[in-house]
C-alpha positions in Angstrom: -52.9 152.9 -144.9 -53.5 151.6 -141.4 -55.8 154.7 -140.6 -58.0 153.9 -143.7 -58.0 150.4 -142.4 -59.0 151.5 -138.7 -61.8 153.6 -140.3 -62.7 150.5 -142.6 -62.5 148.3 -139.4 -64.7 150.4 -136.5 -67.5 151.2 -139.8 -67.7 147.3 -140.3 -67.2 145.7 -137.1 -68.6 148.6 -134.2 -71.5 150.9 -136.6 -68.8 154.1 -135.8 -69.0 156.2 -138.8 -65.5 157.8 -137.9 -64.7 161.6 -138.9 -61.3 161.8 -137.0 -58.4 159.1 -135.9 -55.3 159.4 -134.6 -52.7 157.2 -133.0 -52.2 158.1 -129.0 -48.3 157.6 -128.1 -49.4 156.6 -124.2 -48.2 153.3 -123.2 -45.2 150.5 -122.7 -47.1 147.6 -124.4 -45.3 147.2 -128.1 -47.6 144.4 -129.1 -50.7 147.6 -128.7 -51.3 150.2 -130.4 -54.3 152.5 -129.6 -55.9 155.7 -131.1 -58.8 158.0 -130.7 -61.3 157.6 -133.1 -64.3 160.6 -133.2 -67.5 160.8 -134.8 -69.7 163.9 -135.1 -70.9 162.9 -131.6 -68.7 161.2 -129.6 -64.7 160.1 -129.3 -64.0 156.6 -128.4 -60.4 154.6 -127.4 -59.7 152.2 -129.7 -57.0 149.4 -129.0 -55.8 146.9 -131.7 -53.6 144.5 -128.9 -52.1 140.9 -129.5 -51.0 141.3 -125.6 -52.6 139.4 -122.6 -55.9 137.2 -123.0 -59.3 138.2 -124.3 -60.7 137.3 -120.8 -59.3 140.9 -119.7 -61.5 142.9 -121.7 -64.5 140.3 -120.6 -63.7 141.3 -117.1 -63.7 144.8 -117.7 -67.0 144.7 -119.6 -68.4 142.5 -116.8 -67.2 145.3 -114.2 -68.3 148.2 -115.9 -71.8 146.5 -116.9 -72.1 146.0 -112.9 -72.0 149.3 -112.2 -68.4 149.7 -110.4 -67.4 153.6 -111.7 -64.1 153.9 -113.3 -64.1 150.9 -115.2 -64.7 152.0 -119.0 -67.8 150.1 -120.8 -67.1 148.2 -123.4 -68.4 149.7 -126.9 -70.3 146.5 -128.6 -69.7 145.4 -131.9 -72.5 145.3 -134.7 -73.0 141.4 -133.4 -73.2 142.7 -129.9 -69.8 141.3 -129.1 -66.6 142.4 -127.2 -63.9 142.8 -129.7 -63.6 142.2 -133.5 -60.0 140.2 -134.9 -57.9 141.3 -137.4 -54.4 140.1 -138.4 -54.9 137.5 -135.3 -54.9 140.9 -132.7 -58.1 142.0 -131.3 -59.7 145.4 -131.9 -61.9 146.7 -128.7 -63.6 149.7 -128.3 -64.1 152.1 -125.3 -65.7 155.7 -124.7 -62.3 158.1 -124.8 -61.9 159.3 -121.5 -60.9 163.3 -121.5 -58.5 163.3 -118.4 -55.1 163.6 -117.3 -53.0 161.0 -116.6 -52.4 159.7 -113.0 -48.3 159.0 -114.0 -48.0 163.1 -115.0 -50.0 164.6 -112.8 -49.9 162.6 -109.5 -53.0 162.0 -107.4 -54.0 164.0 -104.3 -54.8 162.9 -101.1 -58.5 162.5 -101.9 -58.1 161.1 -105.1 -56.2 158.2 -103.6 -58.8 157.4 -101.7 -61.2 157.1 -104.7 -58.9 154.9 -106.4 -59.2 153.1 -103.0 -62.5 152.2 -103.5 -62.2 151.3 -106.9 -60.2 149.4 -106.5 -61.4 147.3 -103.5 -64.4 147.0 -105.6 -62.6 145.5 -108.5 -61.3 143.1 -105.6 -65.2 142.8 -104.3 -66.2 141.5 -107.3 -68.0 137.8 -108.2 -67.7 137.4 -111.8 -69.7 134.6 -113.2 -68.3 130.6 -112.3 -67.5 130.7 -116.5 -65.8 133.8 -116.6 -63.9 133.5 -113.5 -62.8 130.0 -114.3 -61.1 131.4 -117.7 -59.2 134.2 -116.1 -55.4 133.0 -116.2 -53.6 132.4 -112.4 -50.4 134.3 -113.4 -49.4 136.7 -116.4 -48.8 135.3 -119.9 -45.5 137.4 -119.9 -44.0 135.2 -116.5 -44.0 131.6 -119.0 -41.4 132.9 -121.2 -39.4 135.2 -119.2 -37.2 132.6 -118.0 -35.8 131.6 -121.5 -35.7 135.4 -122.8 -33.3 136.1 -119.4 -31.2 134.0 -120.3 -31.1 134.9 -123.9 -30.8 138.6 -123.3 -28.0 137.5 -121.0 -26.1 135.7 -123.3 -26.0 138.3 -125.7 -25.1 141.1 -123.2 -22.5 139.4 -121.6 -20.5 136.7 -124.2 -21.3 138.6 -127.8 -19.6 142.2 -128.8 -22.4 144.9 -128.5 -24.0 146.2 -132.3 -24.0 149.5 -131.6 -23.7 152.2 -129.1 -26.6 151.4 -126.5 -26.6 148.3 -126.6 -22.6 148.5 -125.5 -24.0 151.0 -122.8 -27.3 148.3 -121.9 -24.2 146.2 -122.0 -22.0 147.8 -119.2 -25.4 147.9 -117.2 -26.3 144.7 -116.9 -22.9 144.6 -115.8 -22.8 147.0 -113.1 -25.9 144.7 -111.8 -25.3 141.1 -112.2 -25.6 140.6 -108.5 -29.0 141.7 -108.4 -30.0 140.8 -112.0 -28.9 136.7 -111.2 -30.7 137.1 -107.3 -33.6 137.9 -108.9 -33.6 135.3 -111.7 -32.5 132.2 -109.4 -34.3 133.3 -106.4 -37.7 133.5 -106.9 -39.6 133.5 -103.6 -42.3 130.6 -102.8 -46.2 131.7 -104.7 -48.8 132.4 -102.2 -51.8 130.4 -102.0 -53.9 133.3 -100.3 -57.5 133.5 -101.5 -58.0 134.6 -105.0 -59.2 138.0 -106.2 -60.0 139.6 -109.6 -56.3 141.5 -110.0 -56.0 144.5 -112.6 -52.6 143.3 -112.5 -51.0 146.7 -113.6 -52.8 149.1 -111.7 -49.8 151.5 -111.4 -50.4 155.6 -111.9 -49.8 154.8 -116.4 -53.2 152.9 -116.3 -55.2 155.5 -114.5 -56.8 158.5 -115.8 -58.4 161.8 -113.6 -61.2 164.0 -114.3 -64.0 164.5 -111.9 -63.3 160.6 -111.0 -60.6 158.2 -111.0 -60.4 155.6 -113.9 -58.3 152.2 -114.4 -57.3 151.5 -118.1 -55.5 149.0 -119.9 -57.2 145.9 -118.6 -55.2 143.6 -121.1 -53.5 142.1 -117.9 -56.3 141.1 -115.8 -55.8 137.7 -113.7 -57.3 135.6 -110.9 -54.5 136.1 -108.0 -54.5 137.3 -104.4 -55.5 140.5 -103.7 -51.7 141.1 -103.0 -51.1 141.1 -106.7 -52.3 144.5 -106.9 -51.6 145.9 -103.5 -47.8 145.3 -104.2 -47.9 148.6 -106.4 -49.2 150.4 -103.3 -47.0 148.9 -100.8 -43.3 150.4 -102.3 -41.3 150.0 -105.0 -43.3 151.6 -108.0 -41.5 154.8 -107.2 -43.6 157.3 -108.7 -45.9 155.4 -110.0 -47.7 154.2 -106.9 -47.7 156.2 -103.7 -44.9 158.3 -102.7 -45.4 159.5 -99.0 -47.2 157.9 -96.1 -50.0 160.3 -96.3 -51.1 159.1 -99.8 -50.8 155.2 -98.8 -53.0 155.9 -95.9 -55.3 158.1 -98.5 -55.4 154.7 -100.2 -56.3 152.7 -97.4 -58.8 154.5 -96.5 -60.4 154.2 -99.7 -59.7 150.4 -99.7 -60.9 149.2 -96.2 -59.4 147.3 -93.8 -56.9 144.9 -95.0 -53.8 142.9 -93.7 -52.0 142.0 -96.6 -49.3 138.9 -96.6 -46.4 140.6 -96.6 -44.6 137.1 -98.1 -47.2 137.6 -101.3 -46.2 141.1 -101.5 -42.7 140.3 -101.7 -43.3 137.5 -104.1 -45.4 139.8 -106.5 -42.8 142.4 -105.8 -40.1 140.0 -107.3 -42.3 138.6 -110.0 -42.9 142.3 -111.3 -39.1 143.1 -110.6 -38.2 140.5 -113.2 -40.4 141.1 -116.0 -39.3 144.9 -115.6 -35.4 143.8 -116.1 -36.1 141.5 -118.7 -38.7 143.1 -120.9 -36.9 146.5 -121.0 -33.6 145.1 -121.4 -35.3 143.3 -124.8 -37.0 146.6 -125.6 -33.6 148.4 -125.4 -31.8 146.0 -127.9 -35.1 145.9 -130.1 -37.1 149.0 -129.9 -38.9 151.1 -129.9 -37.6 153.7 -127.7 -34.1 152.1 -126.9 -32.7 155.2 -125.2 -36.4 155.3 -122.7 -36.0 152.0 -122.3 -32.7 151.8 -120.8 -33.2 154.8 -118.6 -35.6 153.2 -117.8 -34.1 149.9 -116.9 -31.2 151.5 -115.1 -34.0 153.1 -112.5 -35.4 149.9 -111.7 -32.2 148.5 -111.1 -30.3 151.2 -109.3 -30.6 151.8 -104.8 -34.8 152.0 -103.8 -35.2 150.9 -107.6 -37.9 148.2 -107.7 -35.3 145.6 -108.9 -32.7 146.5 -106.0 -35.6 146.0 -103.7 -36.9 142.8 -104.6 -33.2 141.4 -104.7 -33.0 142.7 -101.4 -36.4 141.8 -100.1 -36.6 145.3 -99.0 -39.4 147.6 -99.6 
C-alpha cells in the first residue's frame, strides 16, 4: 500500500514516472522514513519526514543551488517547489547518491580534509536576510526534552518494568543516575558567539563517499555558532567523528584556521549528550529497534561515552 502510494505521490507531485522503490533501512530518525525510487534513467532519495523544520531542506537547496559540492540538489516539484505534503509530513526529493557510508567505512586522511572544506563552506555561507531569519536558534527536539526526562525517569525508576528490556533499560539508568541527573540539572551557560549556518548533525551517519564527500539529512539545520558542528569533531562522537589526532588535523586542514570556544563546545557537547540519553532511552521502551537502542544508550553513557564526558566536562 504505502509503495503504491509513494509511486502515486513522486508521479503527481515531482513528474518521476517510477519503475522501482524500496524503503532504505539507514537512519535513527523514527518520524522519517526514506527509499530509493528509480526510473528508466535515473535513482533518486526520497524522504517522507515530519522531523525538524522545512527551513532545512530550504538551506540545503539554497547551498547546493550555490554551487558548494556535497550538498545534494533539491529535485523540484511539478510547481517548481521544495517538498510536496502528505498526511501533515513532507515528501522531498534528491538525486540517490551511489556511495558508502562515512559511519561503516570510516574516512581517510584526505577525505577528512574534503569534509573540511565542506564543511567550512556550509559555515561560509550568506543565505538570503528571509531565509536566514527563519532558520530556528536551537533544535526543535531540545523544547521538549526536559518534560520527556522526566517522564522517562519516572517510569524507569518508581513503576515495575513491562517486560524484559525495559527491566534491563531499567537497571541502566540505574547504574547512571549520577551522570544521567548532572546532565539534566546542569546545563552549562548558551554561547552568544557569532552565528553560522549549522548542519547540526554532521556526524560520519550523515555523510556519504564516492569520488567526493557528501552531507545528508539536513532535516536539522539551525542558525548557531559554528561550534555547534565542530563539537562532533572536537571528541566525544566516538566513531562517528574523528578518532585519532591525525584525522582531526586532516579536518583542520580542510576547515581553515579556527579557534573554537571551547565553553560552546562543551555546551553543545552537553546539549547533544542529553538528547542522546533521552531520545534513546524513549526509543528503547517504544521502538523500533529496542535492543540497538539500548546498546546504544549504554555506549553513550558508559567511561569516554559522550554522556560520561559531558557530565564530566571532559572531552
Amino acid at each position: 500500500m504505502r509503495e503504491t502510494l509513494m509511486r502515486r505521490w513522486l508521479v503527481e507531485d515531482f513528474g518521476l514516472g517510477v519503475v522501482e522503490i524500496a524503503p532504505v533501512g539507514h537512519g535513527a530518525d523514527v518520524a522519517a522514513q526514506v527509499w530509493q525510487a528509480k526510473t528508466v534513467a535515473n535513482a533518486y532519495a526520497v524522504k517522507w519526514s515530519g522531523a525538524g523544520s522545512n527551513t532545512g531542506h530550504q538551506v540545503a537547496a539554497f547551498l547546493a543551488d550555490s554551487g558548494i559540492e556535497g550538498v545534494p540538489e533539491a529535485v523540484r516539484t511539478v510547481d517548481s517547489g521544495l517538498w510536496s505534503v502528505h498526511a501533515k509530513k513532507r515528501l522531498t526529493v534528491t538525486p540517490w547518491i551511489d556511495g558508502a557510508r562515512a559511519a561503516e567505512t570510516g574516512l581517510t586522511d584526505e577525505q577528512w580534509t574534503q569534509y573540511g572544506v565542506l564543511l567550512r563552506r556550509v559555515h561560509d555561507a550568506e543565505p538570503p536576510e528571509r531565509l536566514r531569519n527563519a532558520l530556528p536558534k536551537r533544535s526543535p527536539v531540545d523544547s521538549r526534552i526536559p518534560e520527556l526526562a522526566e517522564q522517562i525517569d519516572a517510569r524507569l525508576t518508581t513503576e515495575p518494568p513491562e517486560d524484559e528490556l525495559e527491566e534491563r533499560l531499567a537497571a541502566v539508568w540505574k547504574e547512571h543516575a549520577d551522570t544521567i541527573t548532572r546532565l539534566l540539572t546542569e546545563r552549562p551557560p548558551e554561547p552568544s558567539g557569532p552565528r553560522v549556518v549549522c548542519h547540526a548533525d554532521p556526524h560520519l551517519g550523515n555523510v556519504l563517499v564516492n569520488a567526493s564527500v557528501h552531507l545528508i539529512d539536513w532535516d536539522d539545520v539551525v542558525l548557531a555558532p559554528r561550534e555547534q558542528d565542530l563539537m562532533f569533531m572536537l571528541g566525544g562522537m566516538g566513531s562517528l567523528g574523528p578518532t585519532t589526532p591525525e584525522q582531526r588535523s586532516a579536518f583542520f586542514t580542510g576547515y581553515g584556521d579556527v579557534e573554537p570556544d571551547p565553553d560552546a563546545v562543551a555546551y553543545y557537547r552537553h546539549v547533544r549528550a542529553v538528547e542522546d540519553v533521552v531520545l534513546w532511552a524513549e526509543q528503547a521502551i517504544t521502538g523500533p529497534d529496542r535492543e540497538d537502542s539500548l546498546s546504544i544508550l549504554s555506549g553513550v553513557l558508559e567511561p569516554g561515552g559522550l554522556a560520561h564526558l559531558a557530565a564530566n566536562g571532559r572531552g
